[in-house]
N, C-alpha and C positions, 0 to 999 in steps of 0.2 A: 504494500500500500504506500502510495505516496503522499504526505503531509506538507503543505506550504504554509504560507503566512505570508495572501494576497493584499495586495497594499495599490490599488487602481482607482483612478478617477475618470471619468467619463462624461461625456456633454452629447445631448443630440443637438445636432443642426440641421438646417434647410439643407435640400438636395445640391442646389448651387454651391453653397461655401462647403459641403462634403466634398463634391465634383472638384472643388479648385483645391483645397488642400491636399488631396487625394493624389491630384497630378504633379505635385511638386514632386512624389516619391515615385521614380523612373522604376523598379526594379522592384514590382511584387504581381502578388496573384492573387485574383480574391478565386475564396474555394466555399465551397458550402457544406455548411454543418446544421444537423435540426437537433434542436435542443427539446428533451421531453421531458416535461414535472409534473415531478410527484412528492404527495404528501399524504395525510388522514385526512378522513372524509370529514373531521373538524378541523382541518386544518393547526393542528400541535407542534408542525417544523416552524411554520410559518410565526405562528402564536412565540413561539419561543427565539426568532429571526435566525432562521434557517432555513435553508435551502436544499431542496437534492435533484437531479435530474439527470438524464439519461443522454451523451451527448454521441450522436451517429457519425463520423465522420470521415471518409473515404473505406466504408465498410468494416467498421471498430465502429466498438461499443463502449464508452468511458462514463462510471459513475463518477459523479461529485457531489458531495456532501460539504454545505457551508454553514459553519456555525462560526459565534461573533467572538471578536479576540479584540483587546486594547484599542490596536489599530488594524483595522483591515477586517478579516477573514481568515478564521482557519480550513484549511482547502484538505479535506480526506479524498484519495482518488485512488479507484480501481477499474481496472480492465474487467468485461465479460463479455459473454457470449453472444447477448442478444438485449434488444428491448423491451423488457417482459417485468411485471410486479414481482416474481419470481425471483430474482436473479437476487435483490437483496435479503433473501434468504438466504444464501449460499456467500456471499459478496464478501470480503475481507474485513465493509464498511458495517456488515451487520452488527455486532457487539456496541457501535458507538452510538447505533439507529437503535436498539435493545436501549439504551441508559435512555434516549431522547421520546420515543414512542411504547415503548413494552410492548407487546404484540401483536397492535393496531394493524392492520394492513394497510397498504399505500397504495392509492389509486392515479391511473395517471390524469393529472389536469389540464393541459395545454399542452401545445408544441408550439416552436419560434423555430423557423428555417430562418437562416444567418447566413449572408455571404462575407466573408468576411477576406482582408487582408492585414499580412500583418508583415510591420517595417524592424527589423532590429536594430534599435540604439545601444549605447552604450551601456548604459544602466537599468534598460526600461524597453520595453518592447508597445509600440505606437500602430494599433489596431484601428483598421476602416472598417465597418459595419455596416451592412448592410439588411434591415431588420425586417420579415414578412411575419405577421403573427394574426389571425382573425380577421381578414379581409385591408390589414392597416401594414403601411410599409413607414420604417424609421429610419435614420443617417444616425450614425453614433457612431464618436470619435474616443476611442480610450488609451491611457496610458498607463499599463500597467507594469510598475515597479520591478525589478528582477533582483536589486541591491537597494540597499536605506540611501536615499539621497533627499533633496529636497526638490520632490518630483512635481510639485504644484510649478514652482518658478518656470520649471525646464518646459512642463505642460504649456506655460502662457505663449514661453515663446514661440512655441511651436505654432500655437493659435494665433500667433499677432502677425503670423506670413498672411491670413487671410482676417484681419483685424475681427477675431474672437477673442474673447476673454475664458478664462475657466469659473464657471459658478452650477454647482450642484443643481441641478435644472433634470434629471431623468434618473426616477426611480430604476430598479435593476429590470432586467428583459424578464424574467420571471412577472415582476408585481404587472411591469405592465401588460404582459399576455393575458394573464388572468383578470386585472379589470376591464379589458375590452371586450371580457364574453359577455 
């Protein structure tokens, strides 16, 4: 299992200033990934601000499991087989989903197809997004951390090539799939 301690900021934008930031970086590929969530039919990840989903991508199946840390996110993450309620029962993640849920089963809620690209920087890897989820498409620009730096500054600059600023303005692709049903 792999354990991180995600540290990302993120902004949607208009398609336009997507479009123009986007072309500054010569040398990527956006690739698509559908992300699937799941939680209890009372919603108890959620209740407790967490996260799990199922993410498909070039025929891989990767869970993630987010629960809240100081700063960021702690990221639990396993490989399986398939996309199924199933599979976190066998999954590496189940013991940490056991302390968070006790036996509840987890139904899937949504899915968010994602095209995404993504640029590596030095310290921080600068993801283009491309978001379809329930009839709504979204532009989301995120910079997510790789090392402790002061990722907010580095973020601005990046946005002031197409005169963006950074302000928390877009809940995670989760909340908002599930409030547009």
């Amino acid at each position: 299992m792999i354990n991180n301690l995600e540290v990302e900021y993120k902004i949607l934008v208009n398609k336009d200033s997507f479009e123009k930031l986007s072309a500054l970086y010569k040398d990527k590929m956006f690739v698509k990934q559908t992300n699937y969530y799941y939680d209890t039919e009372t919603l108890n990840l959620r209740n407790q601000k967490c996260a799990l989903r199922i993410r498909e991508k070039n025929n891989t199946f990767l869970i993630t499991l987010k629960t809240p840390a100081s700063k960021g996110h702690h990221e639990y993450e396993c490989y399986v087989k398939e996309n199924s309620p199933e599979v976190f029962k066998t999954s590496e993640i189940k013991d940490i989903l056991y302390q968070l849920i006790k036996d509840q089963p987890l139904i899937e809620l949504g899915k968010c197809v994602t095209y995404r690209a993504v640029v590596e920087l030095d310290k921080a890897e600068l993801c283009f997004d491309i978001n379809e989820y329930n009839g709504i498409t979204d532009y989301e620009i995120e910079y997510e951390q790789t090392c402790d730096h002061d990722g907010i500054t580095v973020f601005n600059q990046i946005l002031s090539q197409v005169n963006l600023k950074y302000e928390k303005n877009c809940a995670s692709k989760i909340k908002r799939t599930l409030k547009s049903k």
